[in-house]
C-alpha positions as a printed NumPy array, in Angstrom:
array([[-30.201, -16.104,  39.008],
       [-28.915, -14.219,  36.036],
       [-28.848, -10.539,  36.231],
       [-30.238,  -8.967,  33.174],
       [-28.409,  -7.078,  30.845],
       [-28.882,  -4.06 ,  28.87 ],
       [-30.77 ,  -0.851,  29.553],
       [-34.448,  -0.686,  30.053],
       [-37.327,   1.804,  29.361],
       [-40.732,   0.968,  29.412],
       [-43.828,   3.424,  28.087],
       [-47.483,   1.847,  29.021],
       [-50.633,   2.792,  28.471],
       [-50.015,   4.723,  24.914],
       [-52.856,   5.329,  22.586],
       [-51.897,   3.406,  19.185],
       [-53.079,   0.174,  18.582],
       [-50.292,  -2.646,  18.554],
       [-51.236,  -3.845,  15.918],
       [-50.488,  -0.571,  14.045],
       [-47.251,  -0.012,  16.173],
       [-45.602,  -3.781,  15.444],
       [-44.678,  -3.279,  12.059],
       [-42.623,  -0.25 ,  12.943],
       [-41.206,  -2.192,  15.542],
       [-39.586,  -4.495,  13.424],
       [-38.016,  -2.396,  11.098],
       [-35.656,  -1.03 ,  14.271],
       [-35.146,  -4.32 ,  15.857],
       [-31.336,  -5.162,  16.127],
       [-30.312,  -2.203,  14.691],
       [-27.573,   0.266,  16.401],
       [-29.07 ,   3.211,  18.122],
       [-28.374,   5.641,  15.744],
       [-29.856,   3.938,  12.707],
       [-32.851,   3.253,  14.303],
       [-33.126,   7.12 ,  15.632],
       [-32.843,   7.52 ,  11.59 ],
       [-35.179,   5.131,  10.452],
       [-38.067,   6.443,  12.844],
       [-37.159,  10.022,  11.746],
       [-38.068,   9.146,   8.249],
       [-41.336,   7.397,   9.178],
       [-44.652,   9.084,   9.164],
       [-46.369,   6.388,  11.02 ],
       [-47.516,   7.791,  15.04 ],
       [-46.094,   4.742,  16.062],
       [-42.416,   5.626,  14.943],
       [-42.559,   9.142,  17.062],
       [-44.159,   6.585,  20.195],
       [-40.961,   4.291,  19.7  ],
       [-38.56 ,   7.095,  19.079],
       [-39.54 ,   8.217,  22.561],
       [-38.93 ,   5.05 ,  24.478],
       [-35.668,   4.694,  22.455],
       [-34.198,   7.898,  23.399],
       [-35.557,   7.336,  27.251],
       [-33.542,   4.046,  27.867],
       [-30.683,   5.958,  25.906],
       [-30.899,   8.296,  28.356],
       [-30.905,   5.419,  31.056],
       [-27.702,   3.963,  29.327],
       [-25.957,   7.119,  29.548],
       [-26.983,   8.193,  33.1  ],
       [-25.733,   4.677,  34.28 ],
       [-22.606,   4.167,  32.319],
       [-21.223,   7.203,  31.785],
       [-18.077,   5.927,  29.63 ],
       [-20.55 ,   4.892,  27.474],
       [-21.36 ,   6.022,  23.477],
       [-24.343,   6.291,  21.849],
       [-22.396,   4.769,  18.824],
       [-21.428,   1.208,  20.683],
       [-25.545,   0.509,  21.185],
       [-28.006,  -1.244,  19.801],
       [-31.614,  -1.873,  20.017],
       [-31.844,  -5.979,  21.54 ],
       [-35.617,  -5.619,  22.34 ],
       [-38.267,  -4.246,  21.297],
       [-41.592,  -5.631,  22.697],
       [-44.731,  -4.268,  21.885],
       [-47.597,  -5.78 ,  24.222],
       [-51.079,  -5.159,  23.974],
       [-52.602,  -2.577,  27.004],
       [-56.018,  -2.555,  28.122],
       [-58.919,  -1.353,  25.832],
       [-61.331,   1.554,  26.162],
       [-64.848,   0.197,  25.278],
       [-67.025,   3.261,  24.043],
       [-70.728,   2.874,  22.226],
       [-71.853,   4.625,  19.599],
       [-75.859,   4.861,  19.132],
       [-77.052,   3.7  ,  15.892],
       [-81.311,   3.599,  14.833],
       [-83.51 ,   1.708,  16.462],
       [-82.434,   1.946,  19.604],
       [-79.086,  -0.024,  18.554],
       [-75.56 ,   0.372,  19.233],
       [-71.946,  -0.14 ,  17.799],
       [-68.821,  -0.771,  20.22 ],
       [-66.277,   1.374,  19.252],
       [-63.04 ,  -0.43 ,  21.101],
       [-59.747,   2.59 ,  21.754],
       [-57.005,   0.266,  22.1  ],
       [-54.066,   0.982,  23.506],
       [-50.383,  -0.174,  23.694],
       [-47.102,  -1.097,  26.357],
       [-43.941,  -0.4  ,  24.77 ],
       [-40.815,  -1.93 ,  26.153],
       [-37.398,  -1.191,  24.76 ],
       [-33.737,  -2.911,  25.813],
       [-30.604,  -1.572,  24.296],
       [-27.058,  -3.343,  25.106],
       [-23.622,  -2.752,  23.995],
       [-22.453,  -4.342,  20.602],
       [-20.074,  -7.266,  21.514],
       [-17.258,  -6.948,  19.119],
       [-16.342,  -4.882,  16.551]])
């Protein structure tokens, strides 16, 4: 078996929908670490302050690990953002009828590596 590379930080159970979070998602993937940090400074979005806190986390992994290691030489590899379990409240509504009101919520899972090459 291959041993994985890169360093990992997972963050489960957030409350953002994915389908909110995604689209900041892609606008850091592959990017070095301190662009990204950069980018989701800029962005309003709750999602960008939710991924700026995984980044940093598995930054702070890298650096804990490797300690040789600069924040310049990495880069974000993945950045997954899977869909968590959802909260099912009901809202009453006349008649004696009701609306589901669904809280979803969100696993984020972030890899950075070293850039190969300069």
């Amino acid at each position: 078996m291959e041993a994985k590379k890169g360093f990992r930080a997972c963050a489960k159970y957030l409350p953002a929908s994915p389908s909110k979070v995604r689209p900041v998602a892609d606008l850091v993937r592959r990017k070095p670490y301190v662009e990204a940090l950069a980018i989701l400074d800029a962005m309003p979005q709750k999602g960008a302050w939710l991924i700026k806190k995984v980044v940093q986390s598995a930054a702070a992994n890298a650096m804990s690990q490797n300690k040789r290691l600069d924040e310049d030489q990495l880069i974000v590899a993945e950045l997954c953002i899977d869909d968590g379990p959802r909260m099912k409240r009901v809202w009453p509504r006349s008649h004696g009828k009701r609306d589901i009101l669904l809280k979803r919520q969100c696993h984020i899972t972030v890899v950075l590596d070293e850039k190969v090459g300069k």
